[in-house]
Every structure is written in C-alpha cells, then in structure tokens.
N, C-alpha and C positions, 0 to 999 in steps of 0.2 A: 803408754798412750792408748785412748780409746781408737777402735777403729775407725769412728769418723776423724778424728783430727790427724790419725794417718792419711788419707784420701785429701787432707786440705793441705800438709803441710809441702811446702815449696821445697825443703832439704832435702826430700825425700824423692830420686828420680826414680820413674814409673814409664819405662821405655814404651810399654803398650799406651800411654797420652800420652807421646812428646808433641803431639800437634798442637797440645795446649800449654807447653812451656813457656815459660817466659822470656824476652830475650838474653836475660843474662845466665838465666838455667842453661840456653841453646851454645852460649859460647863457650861452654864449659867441656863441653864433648863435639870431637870432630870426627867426621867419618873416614875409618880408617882401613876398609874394604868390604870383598861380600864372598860369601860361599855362596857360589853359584848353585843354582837351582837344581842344575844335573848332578851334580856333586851330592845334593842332601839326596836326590831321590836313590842314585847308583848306592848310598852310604847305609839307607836305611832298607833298602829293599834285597840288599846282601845282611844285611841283620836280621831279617825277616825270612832270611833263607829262598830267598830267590821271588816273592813273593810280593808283587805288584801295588802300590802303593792306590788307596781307593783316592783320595786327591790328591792332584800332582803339588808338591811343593813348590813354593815361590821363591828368589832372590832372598838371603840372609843377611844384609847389612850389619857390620858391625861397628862400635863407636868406640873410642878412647878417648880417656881424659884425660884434661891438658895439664890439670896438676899431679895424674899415677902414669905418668909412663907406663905402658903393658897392660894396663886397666882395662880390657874391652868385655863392652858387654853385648851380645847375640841375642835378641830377644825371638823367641818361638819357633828356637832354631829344629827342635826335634817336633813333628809331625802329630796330632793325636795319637793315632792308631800304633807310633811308635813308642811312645811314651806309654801305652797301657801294655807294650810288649816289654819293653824295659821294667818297668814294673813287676812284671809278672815271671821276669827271668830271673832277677834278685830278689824278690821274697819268696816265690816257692824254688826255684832250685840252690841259687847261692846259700841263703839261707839254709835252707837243709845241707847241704855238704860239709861234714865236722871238719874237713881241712880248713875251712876259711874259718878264721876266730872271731868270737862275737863278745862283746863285753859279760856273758854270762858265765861261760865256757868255766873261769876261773873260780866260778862260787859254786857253779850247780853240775851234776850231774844232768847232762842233758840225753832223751832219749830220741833219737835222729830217725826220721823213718827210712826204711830200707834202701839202700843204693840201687840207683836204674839199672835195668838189664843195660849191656853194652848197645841192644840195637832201641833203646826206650825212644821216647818223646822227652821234649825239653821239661817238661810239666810230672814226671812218672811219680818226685817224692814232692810233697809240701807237707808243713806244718799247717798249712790251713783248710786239709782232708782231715782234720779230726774235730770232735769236737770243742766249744768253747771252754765249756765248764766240768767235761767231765774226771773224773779222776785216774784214768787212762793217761798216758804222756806223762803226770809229773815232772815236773825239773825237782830232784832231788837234793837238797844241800848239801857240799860238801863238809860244813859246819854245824850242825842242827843248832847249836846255841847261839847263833849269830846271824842266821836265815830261816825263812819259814821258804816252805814246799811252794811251787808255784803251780798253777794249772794253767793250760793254753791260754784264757784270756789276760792272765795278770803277763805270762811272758812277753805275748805278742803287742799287748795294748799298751804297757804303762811301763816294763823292765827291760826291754830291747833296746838299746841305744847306738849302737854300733859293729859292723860286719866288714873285715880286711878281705878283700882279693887278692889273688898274687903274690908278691912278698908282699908276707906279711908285717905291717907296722905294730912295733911293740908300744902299746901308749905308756907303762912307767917309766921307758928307760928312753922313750922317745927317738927310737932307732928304729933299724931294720933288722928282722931277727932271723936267726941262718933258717929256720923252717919258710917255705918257699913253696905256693901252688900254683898251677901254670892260669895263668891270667884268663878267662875266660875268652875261647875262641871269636866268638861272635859280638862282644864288649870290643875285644879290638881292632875287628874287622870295620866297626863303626865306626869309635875313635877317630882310628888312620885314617878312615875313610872321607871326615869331616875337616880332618887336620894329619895332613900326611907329615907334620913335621915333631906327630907325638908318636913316640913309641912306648904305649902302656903298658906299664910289668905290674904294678899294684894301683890300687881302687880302694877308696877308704870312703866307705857309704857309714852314712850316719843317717839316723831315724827320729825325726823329729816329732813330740806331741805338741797340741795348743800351750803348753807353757812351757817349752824345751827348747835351750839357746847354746850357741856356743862361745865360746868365751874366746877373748880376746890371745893370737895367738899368733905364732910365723912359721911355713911351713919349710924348713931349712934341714932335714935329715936326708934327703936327695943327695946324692953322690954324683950332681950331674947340674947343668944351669941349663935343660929343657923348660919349656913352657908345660902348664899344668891347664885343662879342660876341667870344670868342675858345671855338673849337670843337673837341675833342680827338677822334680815331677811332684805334683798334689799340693799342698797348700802353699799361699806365698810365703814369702820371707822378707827380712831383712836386712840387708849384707852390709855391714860397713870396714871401710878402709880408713889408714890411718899412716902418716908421716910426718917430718918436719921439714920444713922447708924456711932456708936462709930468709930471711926476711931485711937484709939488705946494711944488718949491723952486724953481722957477726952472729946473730943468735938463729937459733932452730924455731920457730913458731908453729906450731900444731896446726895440721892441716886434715880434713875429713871428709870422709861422704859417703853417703847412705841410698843405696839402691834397694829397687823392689822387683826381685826375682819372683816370677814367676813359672809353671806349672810348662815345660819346653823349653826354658831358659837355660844359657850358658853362659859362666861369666870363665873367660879364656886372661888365664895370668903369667906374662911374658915379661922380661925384661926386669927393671926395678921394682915391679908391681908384685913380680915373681914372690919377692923375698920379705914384704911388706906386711905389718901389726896387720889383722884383719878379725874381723868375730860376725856370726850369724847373730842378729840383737835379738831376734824374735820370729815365731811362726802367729801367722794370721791365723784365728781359727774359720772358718767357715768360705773358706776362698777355691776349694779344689775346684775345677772344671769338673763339668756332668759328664763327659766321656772318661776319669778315673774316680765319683767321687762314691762310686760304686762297688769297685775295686772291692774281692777279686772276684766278684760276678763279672761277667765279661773278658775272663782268663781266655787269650786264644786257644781255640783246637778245643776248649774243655767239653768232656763227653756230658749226654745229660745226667750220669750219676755224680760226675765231680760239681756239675753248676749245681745241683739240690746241697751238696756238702759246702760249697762255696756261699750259698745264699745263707748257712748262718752267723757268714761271718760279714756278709752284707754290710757294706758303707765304710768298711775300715780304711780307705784312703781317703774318705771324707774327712778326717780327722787328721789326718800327717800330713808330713814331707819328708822327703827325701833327696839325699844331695849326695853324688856320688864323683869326688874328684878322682879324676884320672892322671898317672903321672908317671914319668920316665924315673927308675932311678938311679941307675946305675951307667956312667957315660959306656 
C-alpha cells in the first residue's frame, strides 16, 4: 500500500489519532490501565544512570483488545531523549560485543572493535567510529565462493538484520542455545522498571530497512508463560495479529488487526495474545521523529571527535527501525 492510503485506511489503528476513530474502531479496544508517570520517569532516569529527565513524562494509558486478549498497546511510552539513549546503547555497544550473535556472525568474519577498558563509558567501542566505505573493517567471508567482502556501509545499512541479547535465541533450530550473556544491566533495570512483573534474560532486537518485514510467526520457545514487552524506536511499522475465533457453529473464523507502531511505542503481549500468529507487515519509509532521524549524531556524552566521526554516518535512523522484544525465559 502507498503511504497515503496507509494514513486513510480505517483497519489500520494509529493510537497517536485515536481522537479521530471511529465509533466502532473505539469499541474494539478498552482501557486496560496506566504506568504511571512516576514510574516512566524513576524507569528511564535509572537507565540514564541517574540522570534527570529534561521533560517530565506523563500518565501511559494502556489499551486492550477485546477480540486478543493480552493485546495491549502503550503508545509513546518511552520519552525522546530515552529513545535516542536506547538507541545508541544497542548499535554502538551491543552491537559491538561478539558475545551477542548477529545474523552475520555465521557467514563473515567479523572485525569487532576493541573491548572497553573495565572503567570506559557506555559508548568506548562502535562500529559507527569507522569509516563508511573504507576498506579498513572488512567483514570477511567465510565462504569466498558464496559471499562477497562487505565494508561498513553494506553491513550496517543493508546486511544487518538482527542482534540476540542474553540467551541467546538460536533462529535455525528455534530455541534457546546453551551459550548465554548476561542481559544487559541497564536494558533491565528499565524493563522491570516499566513492568516489574518481567524479568528479562534475552532481547531479540531486529533492524528494519524501508522494505524489510517480518514474517508471519509465534513466539513459543520460552520455557515460561511470562508476558513479553516488545519496543519500537525510528521509523513506523506495521504490526499485525492474528487468531480464530468460534464464530458460533463450531468453526474457527479468522480474525485480525493491524496496528501502527510508532517511534516510543510498546506493544506489551500477555496472556493468549502471548502465544499468538503475529508478523511486522511493513516499515514506513520516511516516518522517524527529528529527535532520532539523525542518529547517531546526537549519541549521548559523544566527545567532539566522535560527533565529527558520527556525522558520516549522519541520518542512519532516518531510514530504520528497530524493535527490540524483551522476555523472560526460563520460569
């Protein structure tokens, strides 16, 4: 679909207009609580490392729908300024750390840059301190007959698709694989913080381009029936769900619905929702917010020689998204 008949279609709810929903769009979702305001500020400004929030956040309302049980969606639940912190702790540090596996790992020789001193800053390694196109970094194949060499902008812009936190998720075998890194301190100090009733051990961040979807799927290799937090930053999306539902003879009748995640979004999946067919259909191109679409100019703390190095890579979250589910796995 073009992006205007996105913006007009009625199926497609857009929590930031629900003022202009219709009433049968309104009776489809009920409000189902709120993270309070104290709550987002204490969550994000312990993520922040003690570091005072420049506007106070407001009241988080959340909705569930009446045909996904567990369904709820949080709309603009994480803060700008947290969102470009979030950001900028999973591409330049997670990223860099070869403990965490990234869809590359497996084909290329990757050259990681140096491990932080023990007392470094959050920011000490990135791959986006080098240049775009130079021949320096290579990702090397492990195949040469069946891959070509990549340089920084082909990895970061167009072959990067996905980064495991914590236990790590195996994608062939669709399990949990005995190699295991300690979940990022400050990932779930938020988390808990926003939803004390998740305890995060793995993070399965995916990186979206303007034509990069996910496919239709259930996320059932948890060894646990926890709720899952999953958290969208930079361009919209499209999230849909899917079920059957009795239809009052005996048969299962196909049932759907298409939400538009946006850039602070949380869609929070509990209960039957937990276990539900689900798929990302699509990224918006041209949708990031101007406080990340700059990314990663604007890295917190970045000294003036890393923003000169940062400005060649100027506008790279103007172009993605990222979505990064959080989740308990083991009871």
């Amino acid at each position: 679909m073009r992006k205007a008949d996105l913006e007009k279609d009625s199926r497609v709810f857009d929590f930031s207009n629900s003022h202009s929903w219709s009433e049968e769009q309104t009776q489809l979702w009920h409000l189902a609580g709120v993270v309070p305001a104290s709550r987002i500020q204490s969550a994000c400004e312990a993520y922040a490392g003690g570091k005072p929030l420049q506007t106070p956040p407001q009241d988080a309302p959340f909705f569930e729908h009446s045909d996904f049980p567990g369904l709820q969606v949080i709309s603009g639940l994480l803060p700008p300024e947290t969102q470009v912190l979030f950001t900028s702790c999973l591409m330049h540090r997670d990223l860099a750390d070869p403990e965490h596996k990234s869809n590359l790992q497996a084909d290329f020789n990757i050259p990681y840059p140096p491990k932080a001193s023990s007392d470094g800053q959050r920011f000490d390694t990135s791959f986006f301190k080098r240049d775009r196109s130079s021949s320096d970094g290579m990702l090397v194949p492990k195949a040469p007959d069946k891959h070509k060499a990549l340089n920084n902008e082909q990895f970061l812009y167009t072959k990067l698709r996905w980064l495991t936190l914590g236990d790590q998720y195996d994608w062939p075998t669709r399990s949990y694989a005995k190699h295991a890194t300690p979940f990022p301190g400050d990932l779930s100090t938020l988390v808990t913080g926003l939803f004390p009733h998740i305890r995060p051990e793995s993070g399965v961040v995916l990186m979206y381009g303007a034509k990069d979807f996910m496919p239709v799927h259930r996320d059932v290799s948890e060894q646990c029936e926890r709720a899952l937090a999953s958290f969208s930053v930079g361009c919209d999306g499209i999230f849909i769900m899917a079920r059957g539902l009795d239809d009052g003879e005996g048969e299962k009748a196909p049932k759907t619905v298409a939400i538009r995640v946006r850039s602070g979004d949380c869609v929070h999946l509990d209960g039957e929702a937990r276990w539900a067919w689900h798929a990302m259909a699509r990224t918006i191109p041209s949708t990031c917010p101007a406080h990340l679409s700059d990314w990663p100019v604007g890295t917190p703390g970045a000294t003036p020689q890393e923003q000169k190095m940062y400005k060649k890579w100027k506008g790279y979250m103007g172009t993605k998204r990222i979505n990064v589910s959080c989740r308990q796995v083991w009871d």
